[in-house]
C-alpha positions, -999 to +999 in steps of 0.1 A: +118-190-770+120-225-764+107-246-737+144-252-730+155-214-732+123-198-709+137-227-678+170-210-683+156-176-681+137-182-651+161-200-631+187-172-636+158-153-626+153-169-592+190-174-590+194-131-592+159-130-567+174-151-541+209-139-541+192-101-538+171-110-511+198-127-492+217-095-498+190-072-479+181-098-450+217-100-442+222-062-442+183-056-424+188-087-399+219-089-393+234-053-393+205-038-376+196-063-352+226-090-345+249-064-352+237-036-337+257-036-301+289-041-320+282-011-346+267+013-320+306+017-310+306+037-344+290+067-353+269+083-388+265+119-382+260+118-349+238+090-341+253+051-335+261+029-370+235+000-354+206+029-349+220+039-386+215+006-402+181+001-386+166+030-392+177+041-428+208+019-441+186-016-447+161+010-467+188+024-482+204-012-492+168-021-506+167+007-532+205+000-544+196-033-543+161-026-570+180-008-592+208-041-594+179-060-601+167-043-625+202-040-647+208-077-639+170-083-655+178-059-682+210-079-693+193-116-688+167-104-718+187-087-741+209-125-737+177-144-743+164-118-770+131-107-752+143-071-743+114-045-749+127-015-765 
């Protein structure tokens, strides 16, 4: 890979990594704790939507958001030809 190529990779890299992250501190800040009031008015089996989201939908979000990562990853090196087989 050239010099050219591997600054490619890795800024899509960062580009996926901070988009992701964004992602999850939006949904763990902001649904579960700037949100919250406003949600508790809905309810999750039983218990309020902000308790929900602060409790087990951020945690949830995190794992969805792993696995995108790791298909987005998978699809950025098979288009720069380092995919491990």
């Amino acid at each position: 890979m050239t010099p050219e190529q591997q600054a490619a990779y890795w800024r899509q890299n960062l580009v996926y990594i901070g988009v992701l992250l964004a992602i999850w501190a939006a949904v763990s800040y902001g649904a579960a704790i700037l949100l919250a009031g406003a949600l508790d008015r809905l309810q999750v089996l039983g218990f309020p939507l902000g308790f929900w989201f602060a409790t087990q939908g951020s945690i949830l979000v995190f794992v969805v958001l792993v696995f995108v990562y790791v298909k987005l990853m998978n699809d950025l090196d098979r288009k720069f030809g380092v995919y491990e087989r």
